[in-house]
mmCIF entry with sequence, helices, sheets and N, C-alpha, C, O atoms, coordinates in Angstrom:
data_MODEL
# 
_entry.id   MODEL 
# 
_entity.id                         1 
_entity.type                       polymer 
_entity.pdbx_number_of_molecules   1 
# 
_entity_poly.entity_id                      1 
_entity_poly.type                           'polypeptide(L)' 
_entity_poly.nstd_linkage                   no 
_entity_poly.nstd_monomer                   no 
_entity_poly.pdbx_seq_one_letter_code       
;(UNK)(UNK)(UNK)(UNK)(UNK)(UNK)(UNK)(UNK)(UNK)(UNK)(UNK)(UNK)(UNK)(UNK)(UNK)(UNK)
(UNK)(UNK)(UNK)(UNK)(UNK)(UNK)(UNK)(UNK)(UNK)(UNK)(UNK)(UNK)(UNK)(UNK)(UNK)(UNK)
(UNK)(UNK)(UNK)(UNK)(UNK)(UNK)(UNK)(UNK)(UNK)(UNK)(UNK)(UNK)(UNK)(UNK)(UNK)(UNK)
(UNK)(UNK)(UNK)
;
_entity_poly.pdbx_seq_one_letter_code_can   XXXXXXXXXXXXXXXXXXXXXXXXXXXXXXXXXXXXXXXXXXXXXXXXXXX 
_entity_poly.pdbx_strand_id                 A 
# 
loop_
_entity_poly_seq.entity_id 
_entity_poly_seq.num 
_entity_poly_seq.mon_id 
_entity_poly_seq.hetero 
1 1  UNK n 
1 2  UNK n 
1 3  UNK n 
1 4  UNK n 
1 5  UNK n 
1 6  UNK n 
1 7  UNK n 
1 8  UNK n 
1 9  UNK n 
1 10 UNK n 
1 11 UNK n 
1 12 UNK n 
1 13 UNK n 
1 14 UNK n 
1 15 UNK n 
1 16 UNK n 
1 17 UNK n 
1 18 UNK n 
1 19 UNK n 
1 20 UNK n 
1 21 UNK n 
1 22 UNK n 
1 23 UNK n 
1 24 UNK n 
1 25 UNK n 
1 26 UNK n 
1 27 UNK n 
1 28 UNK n 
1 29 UNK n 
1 30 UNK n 
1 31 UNK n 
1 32 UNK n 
1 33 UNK n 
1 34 UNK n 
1 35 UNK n 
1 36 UNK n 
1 37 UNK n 
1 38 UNK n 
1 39 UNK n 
1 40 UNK n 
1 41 UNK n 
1 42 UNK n 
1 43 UNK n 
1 44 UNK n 
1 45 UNK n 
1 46 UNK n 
1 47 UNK n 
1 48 UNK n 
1 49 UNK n 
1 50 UNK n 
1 51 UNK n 
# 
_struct_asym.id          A 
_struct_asym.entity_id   1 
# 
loop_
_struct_conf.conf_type_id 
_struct_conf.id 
_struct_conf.pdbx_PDB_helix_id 
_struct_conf.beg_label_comp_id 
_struct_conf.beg_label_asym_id 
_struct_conf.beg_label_seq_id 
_struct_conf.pdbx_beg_PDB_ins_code 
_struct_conf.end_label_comp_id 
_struct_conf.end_label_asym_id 
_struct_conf.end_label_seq_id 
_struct_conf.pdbx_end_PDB_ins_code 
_struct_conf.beg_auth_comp_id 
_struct_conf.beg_auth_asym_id 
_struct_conf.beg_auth_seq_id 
_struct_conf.end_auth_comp_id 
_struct_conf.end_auth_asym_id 
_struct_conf.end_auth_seq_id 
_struct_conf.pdbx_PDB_helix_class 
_struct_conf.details 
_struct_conf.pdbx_PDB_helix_length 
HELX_P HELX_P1 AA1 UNK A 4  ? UNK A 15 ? UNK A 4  UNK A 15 1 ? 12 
HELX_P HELX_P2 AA2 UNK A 22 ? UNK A 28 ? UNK A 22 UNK A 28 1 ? 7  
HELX_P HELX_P3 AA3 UNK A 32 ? UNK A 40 ? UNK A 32 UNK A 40 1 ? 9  
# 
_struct_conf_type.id          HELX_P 
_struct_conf_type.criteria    ? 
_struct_conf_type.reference   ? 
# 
loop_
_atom_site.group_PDB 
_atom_site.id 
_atom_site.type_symbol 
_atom_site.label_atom_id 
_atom_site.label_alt_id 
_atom_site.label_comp_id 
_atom_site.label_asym_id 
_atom_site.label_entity_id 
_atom_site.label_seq_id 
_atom_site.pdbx_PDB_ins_code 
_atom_site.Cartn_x 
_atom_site.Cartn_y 
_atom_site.Cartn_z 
_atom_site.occupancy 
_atom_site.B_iso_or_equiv 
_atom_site.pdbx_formal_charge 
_atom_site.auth_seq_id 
_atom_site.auth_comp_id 
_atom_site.auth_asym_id 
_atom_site.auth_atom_id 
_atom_site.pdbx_PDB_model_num 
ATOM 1   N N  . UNK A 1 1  ? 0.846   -1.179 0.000   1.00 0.00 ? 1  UNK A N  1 
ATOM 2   C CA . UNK A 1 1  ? 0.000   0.000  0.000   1.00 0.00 ? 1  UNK A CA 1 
ATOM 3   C C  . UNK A 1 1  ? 0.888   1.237  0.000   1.00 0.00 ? 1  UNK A C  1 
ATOM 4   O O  . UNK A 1 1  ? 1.623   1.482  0.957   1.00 0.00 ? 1  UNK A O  1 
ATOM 5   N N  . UNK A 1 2  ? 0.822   1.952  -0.987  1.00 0.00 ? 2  UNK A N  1 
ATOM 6   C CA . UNK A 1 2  ? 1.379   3.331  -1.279  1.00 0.00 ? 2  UNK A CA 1 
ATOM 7   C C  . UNK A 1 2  ? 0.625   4.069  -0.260  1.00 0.00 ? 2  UNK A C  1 
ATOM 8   O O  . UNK A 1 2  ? -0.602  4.174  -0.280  1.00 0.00 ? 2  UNK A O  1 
ATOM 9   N N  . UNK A 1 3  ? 1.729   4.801  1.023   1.00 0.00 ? 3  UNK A N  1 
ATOM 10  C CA . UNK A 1 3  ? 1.432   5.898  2.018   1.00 0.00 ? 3  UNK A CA 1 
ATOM 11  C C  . UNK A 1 3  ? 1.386   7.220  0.886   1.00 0.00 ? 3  UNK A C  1 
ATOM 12  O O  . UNK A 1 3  ? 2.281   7.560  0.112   1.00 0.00 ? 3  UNK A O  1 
ATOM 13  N N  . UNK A 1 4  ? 0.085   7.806  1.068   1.00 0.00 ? 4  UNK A N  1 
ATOM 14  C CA . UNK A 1 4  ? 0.132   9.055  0.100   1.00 0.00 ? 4  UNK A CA 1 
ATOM 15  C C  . UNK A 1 4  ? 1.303   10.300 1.053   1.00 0.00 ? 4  UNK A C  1 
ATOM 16  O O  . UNK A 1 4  ? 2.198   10.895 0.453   1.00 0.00 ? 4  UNK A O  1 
ATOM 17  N N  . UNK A 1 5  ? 1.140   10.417 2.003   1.00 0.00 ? 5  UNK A N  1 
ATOM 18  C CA . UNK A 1 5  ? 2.234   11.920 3.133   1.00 0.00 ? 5  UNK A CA 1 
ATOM 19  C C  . UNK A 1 5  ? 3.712   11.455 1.986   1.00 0.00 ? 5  UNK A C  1 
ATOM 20  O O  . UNK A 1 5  ? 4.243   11.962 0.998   1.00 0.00 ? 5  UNK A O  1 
ATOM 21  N N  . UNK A 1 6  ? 3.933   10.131 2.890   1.00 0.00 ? 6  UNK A N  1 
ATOM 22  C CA . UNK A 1 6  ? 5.146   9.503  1.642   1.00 0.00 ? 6  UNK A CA 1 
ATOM 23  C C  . UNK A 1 6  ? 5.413   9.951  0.206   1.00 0.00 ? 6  UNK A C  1 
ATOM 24  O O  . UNK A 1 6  ? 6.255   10.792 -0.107  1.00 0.00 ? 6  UNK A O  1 
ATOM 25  N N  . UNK A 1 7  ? 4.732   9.400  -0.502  1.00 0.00 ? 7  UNK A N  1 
ATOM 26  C CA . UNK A 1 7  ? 4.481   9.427  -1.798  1.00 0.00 ? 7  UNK A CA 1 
ATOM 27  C C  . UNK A 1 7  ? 4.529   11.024 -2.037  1.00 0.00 ? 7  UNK A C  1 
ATOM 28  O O  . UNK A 1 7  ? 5.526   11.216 -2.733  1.00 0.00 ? 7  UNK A O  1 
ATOM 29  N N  . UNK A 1 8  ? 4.167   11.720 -1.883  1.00 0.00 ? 8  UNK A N  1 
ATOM 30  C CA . UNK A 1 8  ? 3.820   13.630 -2.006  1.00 0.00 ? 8  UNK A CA 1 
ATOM 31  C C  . UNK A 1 8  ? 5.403   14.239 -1.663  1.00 0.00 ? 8  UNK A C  1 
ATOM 32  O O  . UNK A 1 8  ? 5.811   15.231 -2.268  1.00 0.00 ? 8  UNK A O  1 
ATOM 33  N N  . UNK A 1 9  ? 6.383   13.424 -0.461  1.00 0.00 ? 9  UNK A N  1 
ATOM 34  C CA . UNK A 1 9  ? 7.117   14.157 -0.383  1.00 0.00 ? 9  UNK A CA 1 
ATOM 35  C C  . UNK A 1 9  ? 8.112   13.410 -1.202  1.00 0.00 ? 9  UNK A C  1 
ATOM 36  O O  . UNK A 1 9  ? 9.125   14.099 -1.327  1.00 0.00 ? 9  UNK A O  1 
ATOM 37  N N  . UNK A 1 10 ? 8.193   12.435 -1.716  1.00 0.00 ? 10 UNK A N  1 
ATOM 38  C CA . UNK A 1 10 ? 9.292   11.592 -2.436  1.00 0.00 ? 10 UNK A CA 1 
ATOM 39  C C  . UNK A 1 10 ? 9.464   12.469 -3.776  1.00 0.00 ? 10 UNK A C  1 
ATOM 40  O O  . UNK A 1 10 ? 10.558  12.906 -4.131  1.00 0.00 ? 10 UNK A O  1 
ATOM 41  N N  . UNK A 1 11 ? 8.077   12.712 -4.591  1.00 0.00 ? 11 UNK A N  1 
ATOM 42  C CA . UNK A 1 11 ? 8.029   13.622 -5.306  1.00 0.00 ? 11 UNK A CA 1 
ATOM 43  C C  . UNK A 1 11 ? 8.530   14.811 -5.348  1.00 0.00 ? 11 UNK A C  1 
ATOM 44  O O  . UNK A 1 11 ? 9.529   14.997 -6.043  1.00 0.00 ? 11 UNK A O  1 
ATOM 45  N N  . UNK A 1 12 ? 8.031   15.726 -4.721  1.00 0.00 ? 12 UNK A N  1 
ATOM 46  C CA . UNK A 1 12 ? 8.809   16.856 -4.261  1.00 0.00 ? 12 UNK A CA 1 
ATOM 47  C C  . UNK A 1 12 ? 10.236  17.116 -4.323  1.00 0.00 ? 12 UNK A C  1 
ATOM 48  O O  . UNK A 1 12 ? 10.810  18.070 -4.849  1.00 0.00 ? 12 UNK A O  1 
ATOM 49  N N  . UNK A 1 13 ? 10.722  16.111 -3.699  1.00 0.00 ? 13 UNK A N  1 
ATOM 50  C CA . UNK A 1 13 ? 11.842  16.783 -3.053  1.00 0.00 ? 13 UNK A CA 1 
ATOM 51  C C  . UNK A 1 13 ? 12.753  15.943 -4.458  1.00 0.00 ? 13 UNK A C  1 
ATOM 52  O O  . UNK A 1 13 ? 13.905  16.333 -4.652  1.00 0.00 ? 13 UNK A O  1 
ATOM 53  N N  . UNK A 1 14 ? 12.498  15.438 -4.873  1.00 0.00 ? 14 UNK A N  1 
ATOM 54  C CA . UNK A 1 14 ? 13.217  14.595 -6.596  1.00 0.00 ? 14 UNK A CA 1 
ATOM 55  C C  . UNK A 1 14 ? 12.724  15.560 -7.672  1.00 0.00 ? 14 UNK A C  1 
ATOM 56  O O  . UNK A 1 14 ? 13.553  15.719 -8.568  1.00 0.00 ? 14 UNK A O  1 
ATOM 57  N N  . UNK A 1 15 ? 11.322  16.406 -7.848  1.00 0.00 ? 15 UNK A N  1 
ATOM 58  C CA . UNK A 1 15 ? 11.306  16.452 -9.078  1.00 0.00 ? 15 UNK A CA 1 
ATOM 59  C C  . UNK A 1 15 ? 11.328  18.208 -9.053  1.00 0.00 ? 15 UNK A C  1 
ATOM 60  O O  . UNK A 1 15 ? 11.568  18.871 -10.062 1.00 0.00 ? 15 UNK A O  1 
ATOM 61  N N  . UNK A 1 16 ? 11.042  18.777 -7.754  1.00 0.00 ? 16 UNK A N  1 
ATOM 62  C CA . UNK A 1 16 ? 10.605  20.525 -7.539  1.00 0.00 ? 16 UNK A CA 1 
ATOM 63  C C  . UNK A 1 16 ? 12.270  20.389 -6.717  1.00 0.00 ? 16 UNK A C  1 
ATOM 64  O O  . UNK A 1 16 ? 12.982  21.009 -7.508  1.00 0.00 ? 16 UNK A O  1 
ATOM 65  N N  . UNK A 1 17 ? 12.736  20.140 -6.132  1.00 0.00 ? 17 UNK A N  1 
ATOM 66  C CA . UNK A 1 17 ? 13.418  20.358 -5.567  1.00 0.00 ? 17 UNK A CA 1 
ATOM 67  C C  . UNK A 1 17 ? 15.175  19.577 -5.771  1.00 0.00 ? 17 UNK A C  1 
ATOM 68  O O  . UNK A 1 17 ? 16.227  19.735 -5.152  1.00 0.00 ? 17 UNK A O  1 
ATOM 69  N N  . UNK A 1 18 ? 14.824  18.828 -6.803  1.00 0.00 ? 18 UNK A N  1 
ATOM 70  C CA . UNK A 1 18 ? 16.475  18.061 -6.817  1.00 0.00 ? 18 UNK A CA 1 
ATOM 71  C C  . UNK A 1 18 ? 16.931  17.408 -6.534  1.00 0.00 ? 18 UNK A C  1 
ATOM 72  O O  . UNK A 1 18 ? 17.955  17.208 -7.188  1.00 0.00 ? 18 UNK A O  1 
ATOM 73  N N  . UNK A 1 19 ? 16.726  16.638 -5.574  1.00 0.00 ? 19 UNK A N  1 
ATOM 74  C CA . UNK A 1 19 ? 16.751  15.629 -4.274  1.00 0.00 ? 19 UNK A CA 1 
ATOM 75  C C  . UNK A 1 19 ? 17.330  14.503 -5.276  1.00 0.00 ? 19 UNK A C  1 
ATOM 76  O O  . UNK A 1 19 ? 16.694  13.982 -6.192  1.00 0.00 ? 19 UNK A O  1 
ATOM 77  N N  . UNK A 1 20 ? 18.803  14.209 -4.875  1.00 0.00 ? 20 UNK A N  1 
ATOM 78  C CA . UNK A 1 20 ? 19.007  12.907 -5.780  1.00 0.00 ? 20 UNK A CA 1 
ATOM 79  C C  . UNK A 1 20 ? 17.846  11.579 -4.911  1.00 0.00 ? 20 UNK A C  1 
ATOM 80  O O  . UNK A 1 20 ? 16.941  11.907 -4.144  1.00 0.00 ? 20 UNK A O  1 
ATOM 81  N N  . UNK A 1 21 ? 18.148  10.269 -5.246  1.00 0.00 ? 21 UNK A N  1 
ATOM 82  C CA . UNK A 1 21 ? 16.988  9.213  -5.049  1.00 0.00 ? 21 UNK A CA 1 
ATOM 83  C C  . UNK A 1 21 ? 18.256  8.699  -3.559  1.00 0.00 ? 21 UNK A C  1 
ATOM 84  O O  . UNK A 1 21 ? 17.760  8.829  -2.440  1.00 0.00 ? 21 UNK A O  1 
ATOM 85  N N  . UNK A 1 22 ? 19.422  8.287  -3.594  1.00 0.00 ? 22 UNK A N  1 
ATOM 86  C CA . UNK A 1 22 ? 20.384  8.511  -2.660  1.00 0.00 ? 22 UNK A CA 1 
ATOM 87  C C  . UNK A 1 22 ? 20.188  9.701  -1.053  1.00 0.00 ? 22 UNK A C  1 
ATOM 88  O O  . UNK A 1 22 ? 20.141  9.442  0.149   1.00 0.00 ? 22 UNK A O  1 
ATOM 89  N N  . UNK A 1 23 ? 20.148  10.490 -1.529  1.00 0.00 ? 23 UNK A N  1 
ATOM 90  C CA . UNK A 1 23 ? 19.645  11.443 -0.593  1.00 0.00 ? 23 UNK A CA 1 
ATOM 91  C C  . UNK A 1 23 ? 18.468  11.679 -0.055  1.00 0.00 ? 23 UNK A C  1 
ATOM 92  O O  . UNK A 1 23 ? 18.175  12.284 0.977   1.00 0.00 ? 23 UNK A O  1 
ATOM 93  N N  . UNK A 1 24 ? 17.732  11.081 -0.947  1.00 0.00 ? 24 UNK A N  1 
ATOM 94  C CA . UNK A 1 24 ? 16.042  11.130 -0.307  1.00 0.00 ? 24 UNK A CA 1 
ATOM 95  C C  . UNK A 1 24 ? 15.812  9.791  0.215   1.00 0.00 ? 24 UNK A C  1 
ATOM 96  O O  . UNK A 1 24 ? 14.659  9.628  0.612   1.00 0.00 ? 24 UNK A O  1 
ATOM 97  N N  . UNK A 1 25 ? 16.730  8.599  0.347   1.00 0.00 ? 25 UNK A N  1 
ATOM 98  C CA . UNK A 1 25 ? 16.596  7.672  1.354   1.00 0.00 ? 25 UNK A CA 1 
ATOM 99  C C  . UNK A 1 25 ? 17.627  7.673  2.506   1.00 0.00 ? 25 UNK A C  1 
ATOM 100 O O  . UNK A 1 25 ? 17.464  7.142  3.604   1.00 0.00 ? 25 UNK A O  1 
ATOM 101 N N  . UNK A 1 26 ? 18.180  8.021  2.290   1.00 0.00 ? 26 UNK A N  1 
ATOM 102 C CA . UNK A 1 26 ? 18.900  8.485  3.834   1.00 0.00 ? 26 UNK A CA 1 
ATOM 103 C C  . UNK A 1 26 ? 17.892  9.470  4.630   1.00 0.00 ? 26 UNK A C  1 
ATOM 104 O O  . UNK A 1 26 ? 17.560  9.177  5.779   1.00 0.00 ? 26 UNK A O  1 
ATOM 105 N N  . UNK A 1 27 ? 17.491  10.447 4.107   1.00 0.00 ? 27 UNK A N  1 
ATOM 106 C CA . UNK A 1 27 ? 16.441  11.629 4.709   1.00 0.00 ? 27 UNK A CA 1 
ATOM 107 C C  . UNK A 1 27 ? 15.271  10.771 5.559   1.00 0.00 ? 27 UNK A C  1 
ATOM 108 O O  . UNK A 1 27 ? 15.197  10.849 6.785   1.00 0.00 ? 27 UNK A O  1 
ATOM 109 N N  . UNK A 1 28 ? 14.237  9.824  4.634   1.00 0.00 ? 28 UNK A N  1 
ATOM 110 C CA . UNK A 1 28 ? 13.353  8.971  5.190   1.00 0.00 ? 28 UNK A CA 1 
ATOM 111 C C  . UNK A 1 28 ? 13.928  7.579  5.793   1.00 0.00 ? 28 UNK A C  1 
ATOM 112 O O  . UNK A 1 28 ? 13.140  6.880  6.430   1.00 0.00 ? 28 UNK A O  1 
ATOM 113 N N  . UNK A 1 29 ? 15.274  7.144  5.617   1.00 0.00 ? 29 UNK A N  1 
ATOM 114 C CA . UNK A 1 29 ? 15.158  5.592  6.012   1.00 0.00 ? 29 UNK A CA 1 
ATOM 115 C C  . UNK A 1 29 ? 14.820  4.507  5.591   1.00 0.00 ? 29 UNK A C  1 
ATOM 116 O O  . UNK A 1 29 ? 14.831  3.510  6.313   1.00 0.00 ? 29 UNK A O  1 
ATOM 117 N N  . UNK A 1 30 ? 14.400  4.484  4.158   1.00 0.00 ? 30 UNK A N  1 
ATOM 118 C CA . UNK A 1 30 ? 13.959  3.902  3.535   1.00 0.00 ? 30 UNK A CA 1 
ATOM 119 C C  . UNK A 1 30 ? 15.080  4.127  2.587   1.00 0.00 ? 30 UNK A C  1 
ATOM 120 O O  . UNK A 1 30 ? 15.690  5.158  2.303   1.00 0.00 ? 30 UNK A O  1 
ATOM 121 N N  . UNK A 1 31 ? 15.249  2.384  1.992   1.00 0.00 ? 31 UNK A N  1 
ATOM 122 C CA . UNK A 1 31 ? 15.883  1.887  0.719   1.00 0.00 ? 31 UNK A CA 1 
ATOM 123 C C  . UNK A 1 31 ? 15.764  2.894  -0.796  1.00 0.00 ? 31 UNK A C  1 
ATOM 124 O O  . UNK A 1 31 ? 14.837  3.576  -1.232  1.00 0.00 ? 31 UNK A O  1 
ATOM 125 N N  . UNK A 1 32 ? 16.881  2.669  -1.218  1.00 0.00 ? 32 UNK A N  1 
ATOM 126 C CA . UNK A 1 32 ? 16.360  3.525  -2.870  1.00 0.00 ? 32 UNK A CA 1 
ATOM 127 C C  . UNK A 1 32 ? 15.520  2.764  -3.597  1.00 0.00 ? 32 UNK A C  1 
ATOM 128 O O  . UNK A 1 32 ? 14.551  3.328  -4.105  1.00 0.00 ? 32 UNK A O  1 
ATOM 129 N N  . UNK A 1 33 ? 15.699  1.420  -3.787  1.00 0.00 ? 33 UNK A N  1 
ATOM 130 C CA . UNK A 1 33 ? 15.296  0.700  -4.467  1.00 0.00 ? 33 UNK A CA 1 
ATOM 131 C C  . UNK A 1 33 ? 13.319  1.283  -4.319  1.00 0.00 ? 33 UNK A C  1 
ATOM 132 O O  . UNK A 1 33 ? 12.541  1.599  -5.219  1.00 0.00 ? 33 UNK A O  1 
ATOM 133 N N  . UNK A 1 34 ? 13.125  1.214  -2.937  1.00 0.00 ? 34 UNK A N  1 
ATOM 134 C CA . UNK A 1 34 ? 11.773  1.940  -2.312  1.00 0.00 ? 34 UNK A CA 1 
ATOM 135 C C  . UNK A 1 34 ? 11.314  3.127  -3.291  1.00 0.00 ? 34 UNK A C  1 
ATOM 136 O O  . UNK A 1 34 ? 10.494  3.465  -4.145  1.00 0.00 ? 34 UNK A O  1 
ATOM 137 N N  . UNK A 1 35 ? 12.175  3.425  -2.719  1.00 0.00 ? 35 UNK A N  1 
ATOM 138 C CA . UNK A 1 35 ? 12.212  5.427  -3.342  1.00 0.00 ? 35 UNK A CA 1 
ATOM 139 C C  . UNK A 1 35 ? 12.040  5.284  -4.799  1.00 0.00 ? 35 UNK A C  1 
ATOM 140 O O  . UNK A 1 35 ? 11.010  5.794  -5.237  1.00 0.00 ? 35 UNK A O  1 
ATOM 141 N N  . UNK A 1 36 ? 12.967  4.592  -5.813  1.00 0.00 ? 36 UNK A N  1 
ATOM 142 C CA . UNK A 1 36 ? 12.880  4.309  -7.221  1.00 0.00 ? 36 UNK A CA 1 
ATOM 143 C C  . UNK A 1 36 ? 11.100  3.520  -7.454  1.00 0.00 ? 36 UNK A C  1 
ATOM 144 O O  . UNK A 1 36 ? 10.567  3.544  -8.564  1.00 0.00 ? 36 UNK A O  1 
ATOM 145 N N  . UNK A 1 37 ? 10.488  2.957  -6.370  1.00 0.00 ? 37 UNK A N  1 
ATOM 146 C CA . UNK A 1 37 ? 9.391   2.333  -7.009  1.00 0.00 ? 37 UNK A CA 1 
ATOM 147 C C  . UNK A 1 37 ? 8.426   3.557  -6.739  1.00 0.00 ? 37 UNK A C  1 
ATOM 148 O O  . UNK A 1 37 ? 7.993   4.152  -7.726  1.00 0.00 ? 37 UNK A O  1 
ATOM 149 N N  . UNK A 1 38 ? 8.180   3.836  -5.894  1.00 0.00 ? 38 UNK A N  1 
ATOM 150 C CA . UNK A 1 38 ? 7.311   5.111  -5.376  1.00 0.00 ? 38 UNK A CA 1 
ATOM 151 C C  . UNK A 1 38 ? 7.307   6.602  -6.725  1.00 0.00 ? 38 UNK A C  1 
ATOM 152 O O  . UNK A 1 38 ? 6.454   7.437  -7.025  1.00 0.00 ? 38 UNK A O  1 
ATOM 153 N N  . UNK A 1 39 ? 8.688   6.326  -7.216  1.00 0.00 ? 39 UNK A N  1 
ATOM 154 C CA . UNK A 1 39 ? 9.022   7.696  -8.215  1.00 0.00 ? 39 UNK A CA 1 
ATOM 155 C C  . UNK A 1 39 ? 8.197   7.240  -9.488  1.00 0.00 ? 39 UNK A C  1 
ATOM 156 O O  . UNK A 1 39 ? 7.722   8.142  -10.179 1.00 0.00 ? 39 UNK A O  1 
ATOM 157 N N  . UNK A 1 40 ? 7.922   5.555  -9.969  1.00 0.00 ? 40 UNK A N  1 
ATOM 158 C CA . UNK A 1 40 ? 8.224   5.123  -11.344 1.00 0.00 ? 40 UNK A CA 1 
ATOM 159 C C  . UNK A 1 40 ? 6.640   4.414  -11.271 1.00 0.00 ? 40 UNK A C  1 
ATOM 160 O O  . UNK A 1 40 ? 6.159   3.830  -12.242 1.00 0.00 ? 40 UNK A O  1 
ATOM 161 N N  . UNK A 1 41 ? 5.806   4.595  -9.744  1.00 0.00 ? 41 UNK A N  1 
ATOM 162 C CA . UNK A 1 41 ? 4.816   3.860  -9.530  1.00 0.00 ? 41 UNK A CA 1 
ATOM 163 C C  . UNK A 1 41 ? 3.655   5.105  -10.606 1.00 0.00 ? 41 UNK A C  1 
ATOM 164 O O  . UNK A 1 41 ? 3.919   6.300  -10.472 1.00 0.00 ? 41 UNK A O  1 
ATOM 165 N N  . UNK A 1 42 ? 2.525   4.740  -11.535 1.00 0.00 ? 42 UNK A N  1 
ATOM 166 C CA . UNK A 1 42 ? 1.536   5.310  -11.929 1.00 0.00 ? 42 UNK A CA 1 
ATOM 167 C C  . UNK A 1 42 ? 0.515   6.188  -10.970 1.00 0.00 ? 42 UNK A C  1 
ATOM 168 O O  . UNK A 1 42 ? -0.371  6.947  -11.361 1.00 0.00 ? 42 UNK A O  1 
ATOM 169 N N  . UNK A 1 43 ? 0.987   5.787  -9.208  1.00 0.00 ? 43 UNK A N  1 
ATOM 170 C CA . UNK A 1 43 ? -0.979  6.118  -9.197  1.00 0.00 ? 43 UNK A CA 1 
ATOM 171 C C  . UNK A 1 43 ? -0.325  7.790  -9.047  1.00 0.00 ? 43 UNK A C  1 
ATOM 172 O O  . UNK A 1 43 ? 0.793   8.284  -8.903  1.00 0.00 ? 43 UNK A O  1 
ATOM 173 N N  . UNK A 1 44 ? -1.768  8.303  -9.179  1.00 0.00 ? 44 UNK A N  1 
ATOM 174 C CA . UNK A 1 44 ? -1.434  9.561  -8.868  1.00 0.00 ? 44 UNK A CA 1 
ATOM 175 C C  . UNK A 1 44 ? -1.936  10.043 -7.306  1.00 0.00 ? 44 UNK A C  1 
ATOM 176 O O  . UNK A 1 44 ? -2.718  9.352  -6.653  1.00 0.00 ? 44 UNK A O  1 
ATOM 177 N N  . UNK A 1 45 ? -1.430  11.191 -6.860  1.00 0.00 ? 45 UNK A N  1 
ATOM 178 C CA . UNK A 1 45 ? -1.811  11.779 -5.621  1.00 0.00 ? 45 UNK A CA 1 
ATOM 179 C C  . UNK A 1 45 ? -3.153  12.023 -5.657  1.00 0.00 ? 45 UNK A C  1 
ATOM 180 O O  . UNK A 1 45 ? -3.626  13.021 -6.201  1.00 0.00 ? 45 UNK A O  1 
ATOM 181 N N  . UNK A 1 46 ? -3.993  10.924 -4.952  1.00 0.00 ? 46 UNK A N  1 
ATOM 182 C CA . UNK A 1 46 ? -5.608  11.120 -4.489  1.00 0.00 ? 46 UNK A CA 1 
ATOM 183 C C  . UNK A 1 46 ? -5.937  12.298 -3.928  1.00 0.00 ? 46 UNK A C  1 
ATOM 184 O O  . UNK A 1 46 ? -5.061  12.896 -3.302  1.00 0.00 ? 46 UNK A O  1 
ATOM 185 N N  . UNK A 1 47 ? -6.932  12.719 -4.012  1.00 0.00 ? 47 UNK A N  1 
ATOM 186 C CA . UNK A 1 47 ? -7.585  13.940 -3.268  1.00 0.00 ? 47 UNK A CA 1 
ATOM 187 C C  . UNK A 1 47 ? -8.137  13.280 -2.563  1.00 0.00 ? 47 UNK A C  1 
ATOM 188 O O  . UNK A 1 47 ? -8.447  12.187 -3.039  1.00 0.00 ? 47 UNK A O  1 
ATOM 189 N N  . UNK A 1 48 ? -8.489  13.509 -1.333  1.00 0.00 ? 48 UNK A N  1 
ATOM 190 C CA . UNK A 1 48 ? -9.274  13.052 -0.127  1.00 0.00 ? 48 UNK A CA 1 
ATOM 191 C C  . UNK A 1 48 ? -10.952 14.160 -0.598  1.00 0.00 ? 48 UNK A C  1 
ATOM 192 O O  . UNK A 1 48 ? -11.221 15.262 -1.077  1.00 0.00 ? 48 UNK A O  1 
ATOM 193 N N  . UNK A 1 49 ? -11.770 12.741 0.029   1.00 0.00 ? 49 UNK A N  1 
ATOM 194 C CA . UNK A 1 49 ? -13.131 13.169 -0.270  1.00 0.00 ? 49 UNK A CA 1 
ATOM 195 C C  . UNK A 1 49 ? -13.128 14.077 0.443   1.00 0.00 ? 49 UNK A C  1 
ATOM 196 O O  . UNK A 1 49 ? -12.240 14.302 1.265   1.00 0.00 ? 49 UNK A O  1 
ATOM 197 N N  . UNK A 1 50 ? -14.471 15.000 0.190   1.00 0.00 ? 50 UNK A N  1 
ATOM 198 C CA . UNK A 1 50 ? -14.907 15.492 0.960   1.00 0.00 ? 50 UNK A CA 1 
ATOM 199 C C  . UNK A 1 50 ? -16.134 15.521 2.163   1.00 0.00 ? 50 UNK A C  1 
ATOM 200 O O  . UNK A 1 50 ? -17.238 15.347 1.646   1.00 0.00 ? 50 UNK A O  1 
ATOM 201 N N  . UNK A 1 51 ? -16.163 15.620 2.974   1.00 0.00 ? 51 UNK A N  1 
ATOM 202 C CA . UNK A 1 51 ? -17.308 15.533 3.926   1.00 0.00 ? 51 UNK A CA 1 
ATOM 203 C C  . UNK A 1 51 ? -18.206 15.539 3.767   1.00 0.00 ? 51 UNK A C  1 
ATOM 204 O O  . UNK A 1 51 ? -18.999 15.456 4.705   1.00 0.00 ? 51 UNK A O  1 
# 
């Protein structure tokens, strides 16, 4: 299960911000190999329903 908080900042910080895939798993703790599936995965960032 793709964590969306996750997923939003993996983005970020790789594609607005530069973040090699190396550096953005040391930051979270998590494997690159992780980080490389999360970058290369299709879904897109859900909007949460509304109330």
């Amino acid at each position: 299960m793709i964590d969306v908080a996750l997923l939003s900042i993996i983005r970020r910080w790789h594609l607005r911000d530069q973040v090699s895939l190396r550096e953005i798993s040391r930051r979270l703790g998590i494997s690159r190999n992780t980080v490389r599936r999360y970058l290369r995965s299709e879904a897109v960032e859900p909007v949460y329903a509304e109330r």
